[in-house]
C-alpha positions in Angstrom: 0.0 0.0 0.0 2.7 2.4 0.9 4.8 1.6 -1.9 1.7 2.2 -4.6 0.7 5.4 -2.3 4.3 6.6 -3.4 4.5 5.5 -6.8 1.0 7.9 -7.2 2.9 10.8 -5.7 5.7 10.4 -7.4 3.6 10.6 -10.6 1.3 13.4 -9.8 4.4 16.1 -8.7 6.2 14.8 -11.5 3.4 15.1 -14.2 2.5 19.0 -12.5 6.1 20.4 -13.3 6.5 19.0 -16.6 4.5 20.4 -19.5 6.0 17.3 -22.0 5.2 13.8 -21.6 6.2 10.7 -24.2 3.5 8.5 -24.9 3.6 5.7 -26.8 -0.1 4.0 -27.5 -0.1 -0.1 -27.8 1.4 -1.2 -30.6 2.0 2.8 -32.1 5.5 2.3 -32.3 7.7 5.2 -30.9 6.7 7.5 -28.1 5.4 10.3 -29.1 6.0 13.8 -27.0 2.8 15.3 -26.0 1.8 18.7 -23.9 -0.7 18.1 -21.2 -2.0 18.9 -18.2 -2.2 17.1 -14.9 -5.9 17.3 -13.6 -7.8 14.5 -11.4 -5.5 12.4 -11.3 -5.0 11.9 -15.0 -2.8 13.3 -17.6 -4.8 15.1 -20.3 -4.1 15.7 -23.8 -6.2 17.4 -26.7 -5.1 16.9 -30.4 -6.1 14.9 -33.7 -7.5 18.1 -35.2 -6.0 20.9 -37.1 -3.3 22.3 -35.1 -3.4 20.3 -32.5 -1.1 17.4 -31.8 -1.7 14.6 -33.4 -2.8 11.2 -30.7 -1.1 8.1 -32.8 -2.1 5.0 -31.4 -4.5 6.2 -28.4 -7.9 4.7 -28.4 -10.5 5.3 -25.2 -10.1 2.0 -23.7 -6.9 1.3 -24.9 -3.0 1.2 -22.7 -0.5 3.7 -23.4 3.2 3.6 -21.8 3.6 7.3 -20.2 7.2 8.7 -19.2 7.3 11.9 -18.1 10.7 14.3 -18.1 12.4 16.6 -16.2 11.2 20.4 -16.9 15.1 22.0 -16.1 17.2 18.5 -17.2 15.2 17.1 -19.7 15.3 13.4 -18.1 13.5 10.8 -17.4 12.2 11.1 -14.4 9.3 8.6 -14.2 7.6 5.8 -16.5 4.0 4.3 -15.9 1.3 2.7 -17.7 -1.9 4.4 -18.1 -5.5 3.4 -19.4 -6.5 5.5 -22.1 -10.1 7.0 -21.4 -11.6 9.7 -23.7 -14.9 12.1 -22.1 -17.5 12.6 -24.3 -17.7 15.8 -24.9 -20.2 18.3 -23.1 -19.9 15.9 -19.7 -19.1 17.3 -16.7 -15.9 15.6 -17.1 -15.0 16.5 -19.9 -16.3 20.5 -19.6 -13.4 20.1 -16.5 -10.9 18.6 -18.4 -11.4 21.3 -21.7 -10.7 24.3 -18.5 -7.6 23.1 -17.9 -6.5 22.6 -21.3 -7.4 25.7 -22.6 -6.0 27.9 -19.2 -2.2 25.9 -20.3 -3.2 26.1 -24.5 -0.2 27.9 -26.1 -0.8 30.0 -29.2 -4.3 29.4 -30.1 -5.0 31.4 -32.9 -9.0 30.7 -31.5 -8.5 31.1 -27.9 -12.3 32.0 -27.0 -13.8 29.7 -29.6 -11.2 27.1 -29.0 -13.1 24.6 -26.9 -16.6 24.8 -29.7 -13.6 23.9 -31.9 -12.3 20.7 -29.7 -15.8 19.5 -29.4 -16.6 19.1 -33.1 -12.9 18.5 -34.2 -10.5 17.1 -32.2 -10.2 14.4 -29.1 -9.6 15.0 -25.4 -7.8 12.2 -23.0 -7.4 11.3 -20.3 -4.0 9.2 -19.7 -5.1 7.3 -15.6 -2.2 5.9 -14.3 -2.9 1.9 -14.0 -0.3 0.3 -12.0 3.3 0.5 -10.6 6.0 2.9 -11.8 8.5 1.0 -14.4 12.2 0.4 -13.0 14.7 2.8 -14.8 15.9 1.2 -17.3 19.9 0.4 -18.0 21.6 1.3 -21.1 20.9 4.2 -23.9 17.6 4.4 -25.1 18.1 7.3 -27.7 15.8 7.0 -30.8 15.6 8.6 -34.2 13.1 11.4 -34.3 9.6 10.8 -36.1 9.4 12.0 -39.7 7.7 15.1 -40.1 7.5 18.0 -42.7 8.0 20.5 -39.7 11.6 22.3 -39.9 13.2 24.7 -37.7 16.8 24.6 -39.3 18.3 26.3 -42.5 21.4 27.3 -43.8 22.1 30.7 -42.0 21.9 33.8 -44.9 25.3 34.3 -46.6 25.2 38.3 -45.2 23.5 37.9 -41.6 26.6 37.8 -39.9 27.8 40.8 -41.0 24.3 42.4 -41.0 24.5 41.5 -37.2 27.8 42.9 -36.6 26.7 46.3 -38.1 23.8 46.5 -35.8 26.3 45.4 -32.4 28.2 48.4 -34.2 25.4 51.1 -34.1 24.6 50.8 -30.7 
């Protein structure tokens, strides 16, 4: 009892203070990094609309594999399974869940129409824990990123460095 009362608390402070979880969904293949909240004792995502992340591999019902980092580090800090349930929307539950999401919802270029838009578009879930904290495991677990057609890195400009140096120059 005291050892499962533990493994809940450890989850629950570790799950507040980090706004990234990895998720990997039965048989979806790599983890997948997620924002969410922590509310009721459940992670919470949104996503599988337009803009939103996109859920690979979650079904309501289903198991997913949930390892949450360290905000200032980056590392593991915990891994847990969790049963995959998914409100229906307008419930009580999920009217509960939606407030949080949209309080933590970065950039939302619909921020007051946002949750009509979750309703009809996209899915909100609730990740329960459902059983014992995993061991840390031994050895490097480093993986290749997902393919996507997202890009944050180009060549830099041939004339920005200088163009910056003019500008330290001005001032």
């Amino acid at each position: 009892m005291t050892s499962e009362l533990l493994d809940r608390a450890l989850i629950e402070e570790a799950a507040k203070k980090s706004g990234l979880v990895w998720v990997a969904g039965a048989g979806a293949g790599a983890a997948r990094a997620l924002w969410h909240v922590w509310h009721e004792g459940a992670v919470c995502l949104v996503g599988d609309g337009p803009g939103e992340q996109p859920l690979t591999g979650l079904a309501d019902g289903g198991s997913a594999e949930v390892t949450v980092r360290s905000k200032d580090k980056g590392g593991r800090l915990v891994s847990f399974p969790a049963t995959v349930t998914e409100p229906a929307p307008g419930t009580p539950e999920w009217e509960a869940t939606v407030r949080e999401l949209k309080g933590k919802r970065l950039n939302a270029p619909d921020a007051e129409r946002m949750p009509d838009r979750w309703a009809r578009e996209c899915r909100v879930l609730r990740l329960v824990p459902a059983g014992p904290v995993a061991p840390l495991p031994a050895g490097d677990l480093a993986q290749r990123p997902v393919s996507t057609p997202a890009t944050t890195r180009r060549p830099v400009p041939a004339g920005l460095p200088r163009l910056l140096a003019k500008r330290r120059r001005g001032r």
